[in-house]
N, C-alpha and C positions, 0 to 999 in steps of 0.2 A: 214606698219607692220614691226616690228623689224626681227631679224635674228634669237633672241631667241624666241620671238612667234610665228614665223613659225615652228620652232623647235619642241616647246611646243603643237602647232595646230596638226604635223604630228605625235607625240607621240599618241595622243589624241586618233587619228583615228586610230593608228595600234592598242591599247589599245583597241579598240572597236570591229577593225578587229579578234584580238583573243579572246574574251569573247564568241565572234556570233561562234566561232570555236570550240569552249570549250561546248559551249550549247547546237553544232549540235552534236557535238559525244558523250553526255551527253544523247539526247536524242535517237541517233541509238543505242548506248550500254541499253538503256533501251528497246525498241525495241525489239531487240535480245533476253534481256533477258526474254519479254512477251513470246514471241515466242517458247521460250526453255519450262517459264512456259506451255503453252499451250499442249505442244508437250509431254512434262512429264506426264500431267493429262490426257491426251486422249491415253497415253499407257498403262496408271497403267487403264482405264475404261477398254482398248480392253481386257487388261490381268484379268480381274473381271469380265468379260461377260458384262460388262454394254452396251457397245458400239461395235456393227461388221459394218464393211464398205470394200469392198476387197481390196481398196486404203490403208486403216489403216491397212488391215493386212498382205502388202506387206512391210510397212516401219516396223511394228513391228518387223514381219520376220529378218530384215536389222540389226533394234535394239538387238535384239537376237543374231544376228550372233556375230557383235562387240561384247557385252560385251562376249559374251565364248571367242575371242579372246583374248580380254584384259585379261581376267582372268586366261587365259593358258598362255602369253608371262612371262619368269619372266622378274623380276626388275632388273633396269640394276645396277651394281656394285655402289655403293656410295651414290645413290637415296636412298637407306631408309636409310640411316644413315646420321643424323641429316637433313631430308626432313622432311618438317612438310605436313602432310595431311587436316589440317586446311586451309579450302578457305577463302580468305577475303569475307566480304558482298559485295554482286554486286554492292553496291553502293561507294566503296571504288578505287582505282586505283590497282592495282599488288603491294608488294610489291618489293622494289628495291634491290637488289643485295648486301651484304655487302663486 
């Protein structure tokens, strides 16, 4: 085997290395993002009467506290001006920094 198809061999496999890399945090950031789903609908139930459990009404409590918090902290200097409040789709990356 040459020097260049070893070469070409070990591109091959790191090439493969980072696709399997790409896929696993492809699939944990989907994950998460069940999770969040999940976590979303079973507060908007507790907060509807649908659903009581003392477990869910200790994290809602939690939820509750945060958002009055965030709501009372202001905005720091700069952040709304030209911040966009637009989220990508979770199935997007961040956008990058110009």
């Amino acid at each position: 085997m040459g020097l260049l198809d070893k070469a070409k061999a070990a591109a091959e496999q790191a090439a493969a290395k980072a696709k399997e890399g790409v896929e696993d945090v492809q699939t944990k950031r989907e994950l998460s993002q069940a999770y969040g789903d999940l976590g979303r609908l079973a507060f908007g139930l507790v907060e509807s009467g649908e659903l009581s459990n003392d477990q869910l009404d200790a994290l809602v409590a939690r939820i509750r506290a945060l958002e009055a918090k965030a709501a009372a902290e202001p905005v720091p200097a700069g952040a709304a001006a030209g911040a966009s409040t637009d989220t990508p789709p979770s199935n997007q990356p961040p956008a990058m920094p110009a």
